[in-house]
C-alpha positions, 0 to 999 in steps of 0.5 A: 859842844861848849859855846865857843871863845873866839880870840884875835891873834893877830890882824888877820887871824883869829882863834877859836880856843880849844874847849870840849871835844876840840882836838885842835884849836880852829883859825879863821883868816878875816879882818875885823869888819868880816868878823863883826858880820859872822855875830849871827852865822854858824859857820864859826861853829862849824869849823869849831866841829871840824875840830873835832874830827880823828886826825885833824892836826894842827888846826882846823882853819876858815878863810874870809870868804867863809860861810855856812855850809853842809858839814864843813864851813864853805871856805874850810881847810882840814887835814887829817893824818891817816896814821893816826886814824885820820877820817875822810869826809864828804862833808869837807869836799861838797856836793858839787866835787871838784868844782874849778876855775879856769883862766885863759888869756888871749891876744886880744884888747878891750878895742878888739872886743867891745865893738862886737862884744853882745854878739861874742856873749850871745855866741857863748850862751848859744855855743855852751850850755848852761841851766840845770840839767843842761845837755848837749855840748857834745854827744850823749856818751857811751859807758865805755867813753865815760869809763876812759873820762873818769881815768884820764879826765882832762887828757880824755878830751884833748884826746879827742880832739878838745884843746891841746896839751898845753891845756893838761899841763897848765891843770891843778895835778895835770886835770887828772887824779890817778886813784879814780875808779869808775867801779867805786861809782853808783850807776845812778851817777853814772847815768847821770853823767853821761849827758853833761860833759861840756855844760856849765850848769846854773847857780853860782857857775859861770863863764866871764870875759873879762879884761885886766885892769891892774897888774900887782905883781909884773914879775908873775903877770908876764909868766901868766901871760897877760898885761894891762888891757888883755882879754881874759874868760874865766870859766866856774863850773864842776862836775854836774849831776855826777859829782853831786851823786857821788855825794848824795850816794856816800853821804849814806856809807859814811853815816853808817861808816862813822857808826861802825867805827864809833866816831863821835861827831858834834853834827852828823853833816860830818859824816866820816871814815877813816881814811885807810878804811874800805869805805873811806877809800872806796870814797876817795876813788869815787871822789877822784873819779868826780873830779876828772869828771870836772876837769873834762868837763872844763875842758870841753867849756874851754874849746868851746870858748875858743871856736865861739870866740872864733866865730863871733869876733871872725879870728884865726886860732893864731891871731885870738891867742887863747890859751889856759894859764891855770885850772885850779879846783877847791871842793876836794881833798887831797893826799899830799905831803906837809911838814907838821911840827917840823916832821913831814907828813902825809896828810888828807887835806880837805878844801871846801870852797878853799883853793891851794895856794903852792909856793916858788918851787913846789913840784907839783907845779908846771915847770914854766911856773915853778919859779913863781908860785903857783897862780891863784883864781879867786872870782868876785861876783858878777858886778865887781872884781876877780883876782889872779893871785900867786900862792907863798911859802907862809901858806905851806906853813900855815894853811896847808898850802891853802888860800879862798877861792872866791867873795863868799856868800852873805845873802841866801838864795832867796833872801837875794829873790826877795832884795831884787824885787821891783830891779833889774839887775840885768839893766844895773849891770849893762849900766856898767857896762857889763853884758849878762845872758842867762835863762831867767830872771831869778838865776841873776836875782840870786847872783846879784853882786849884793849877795856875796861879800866884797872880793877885794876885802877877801882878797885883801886879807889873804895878801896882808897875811902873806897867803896869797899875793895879788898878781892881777885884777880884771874887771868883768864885762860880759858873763854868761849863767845858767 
């Protein structure tokens, strides 16, 4: 491609002009210190590829927490419009399908909690396990068991006994999507699978507790559920080894998918098909069935986050008061209707490392929230701030109702190794008062707080450009990892 020109359009929104096999120009939501850091990072140019991809309409977008990434930027926004030939792409869903964020409020104070809180982190990190190739939080699933997960998701595991309704209803889409087809799978991710549910993984997955320490927006914090001083956990995590093979595995159909229908892409990493074609739906059925994978999964962490809360801090479930406020996913893409140059339109939006961000009224969200807007998670890092945030109309106009979905990586994993060496970022963080439990030292080298981008700056953009309003923030003080 042409060497790009990127202009500023306004003071948090920047334009990559239209040149070469571009069919729309490319946006970027950053201020001007986010921008001078992507000089040397070819994520820029990778939103500029996406631009080219059959059916993108309108732009091709990046939001501030933006990073390179395979295919797609992480932080990158695409829809595309299978009537006029729109693709689906691996490449803009990511690996790891349908990883989330999870909110629960509780009853409780920081009071409550501080006295006994290294022995609540301690029961976490015994109760959920965490680490690569992590099994064990519930039984070794049979294929029959696995089959109903992946068409039900979040229901599978209230139905067995891992939380309440309550919890399916305050999920993104009811923690289920319908299209999921366990026999677009490949019996590697199914064997793969079969050991995860309840796991959290390692690499940038988490459960935090946390605590809000500033309320924004009241009106929205006490349809949430929560005030100054509540007790929160957040839970990040996705759909394991499974998800990531269902990648891996169309990764391969669609190189050779974007070969048969003569697709000419910028970066092969952007392999593609048409939407409406028998591979680019036989993706979707797969990628759907990853993503109740993930829901179920989150789930099961949540119960488990319950019963250890329970058992650390010698509560009853009723006087502990933990309940879901949201689930919301980014790493998808989903078929969902949007008003493009004044005419609605079905489109498949692509959301890698990018959450939606659905208004006051929107139908998709739960009835107890409508009249707010849909809440927003959005994680800083270990060390600083995480967000509740409420999506907006102007990110329907703009975003295709999308906003970050978290700081966003500035060090790679191993420049963050080599940053931390002679430290202890454990002791750093207990002299914040923050208490981390994870399997080894390099897991919270390569997590330091360092290697991602401030969040509130993150954050900050997409509430000055009106996408998504800051509602609470909370103060991490004990996390859990891999």
């Amino acid at each position: 491609m042409s060497e790009i020109s990127i202009r500023k359009v306004s003071d948090y929104i920047y334009e990559i002009e239209r040149t070469g096999a571009m069919r729309v120009p490319a946006r970027i939501y950053a201020d001007e210190e986010i921008m001078n850091a992507l000089s040397n990072d070819k994520s820029p140019q990778q939103a500029a590829n996406v631009a080219t991809l059959p059916g993108v309409v309108k732009y091709s977008l990046a939001m501030p927490d933006i990073h390179w990434g395979y295919g797609f930027p992480i932080g990158g926004v695409a829809a595309t419009d299978p009537g006029e030939g729109g693709v689906i792409s691996p490449g803009g869903v990511g690996y790891d399908i349908n990883c989330g964020v999870r909110l629960m409020r509780t009853n409780l104070s920081i009071q409550d909690v501080r006295p006994k809180l290294r022995e609540l982190v301690t029961e976490l990190f015994q109760t959920i396990p965490t680490g690569v190739g992590a099994k064990g939080a519930i039984e070794k699933l049979s294929v029959s068991d696995q089959r109903k997960l992946i068409m039900k998701g979040s229901q599978w595991a209230v139905d067995r006994g891992h939380g309440n309704e309550a919890d399916v209803t305050h999920a993104e889409q009811g923690g289920c999507l319908p299209h999921a087809d366990p026999d677009k799978v490949s019996e590697h991710a199914m064997e793969r699978g079969l050991a995860q549910v309840g796991t959290l993984g390692s690499g940038n997955h988490f459960l935090e507790v946390g605590v809000v320490d500033t309320i924004y927006h009241p009106e929205a914090a006490r349809a949430f559920g929560i005030e100054e001083g509540t007790v929160t956990v957040l839970i990040h995590c996705g759909s394991r080894g499974f998800g990531y093979q269902i990648c891996d595995d169309y990764l391969k159909v669609m190189t050779r998918a974007a070969e048969k229908y003569k697709i000419e892409l910028p970066d092969r990493q952007l392999a593609c098909a048409p939407a409406e074609s028998e591979e680019g739906r036989d993706y979707a059925a797969a990628m759907a069935a990853a993503a109740n994978y993930a829901w179920a999964n989150r789930q099961v962490i949540m119960h488990l986050t319950r019963r250890a809360f329970e058992r650390a801090l010698g509560l009853s479930p009723r006087d502990l008061g933990m309940r879901l406020v949201y689930d919301v996913c980014h790493n998808m893409a989903k078929y969902e209707k949007h008003s493009v140059n004044g005419k609605e339109r079905m489109l498949w939006v692509h959301r890698k490392g990018a959450t939606r961000a659905f208004p006051p009224g929107h139908p998709d969200l739960p009835a107890d929230y409508r009249s707010i807007g849909q809440p927003v998670l959005i994680p800083g890092d270990m060390g600083r701030e995480s967000y509740l945030c409420v999506g907006t109309k102007a990110a329907m106009e703009q975003t295709f109702g999308s906003t970050c979905h978290g700081a966003g990586r500035v060090l790679s994993r191993s420049q963050a190794i080599k940053r931390s060496k002679g430290r202890s970022i454990k002791r750093e963080l207990e002299d914040k008062n923050i208490i981390v439990m994870a399997h080894g030292r390099a897991t919270l080298a390569e997590e330091m707080p360092e290697a991602y981008k401030d969040v509130n700056r993150v954050v900050n953009v997409m509430h000055s450009a009106g996408i998504s309003l800051r509602v609470a923030k909370l103060k991490p003080v004990g996390v859990i990892k891999g």
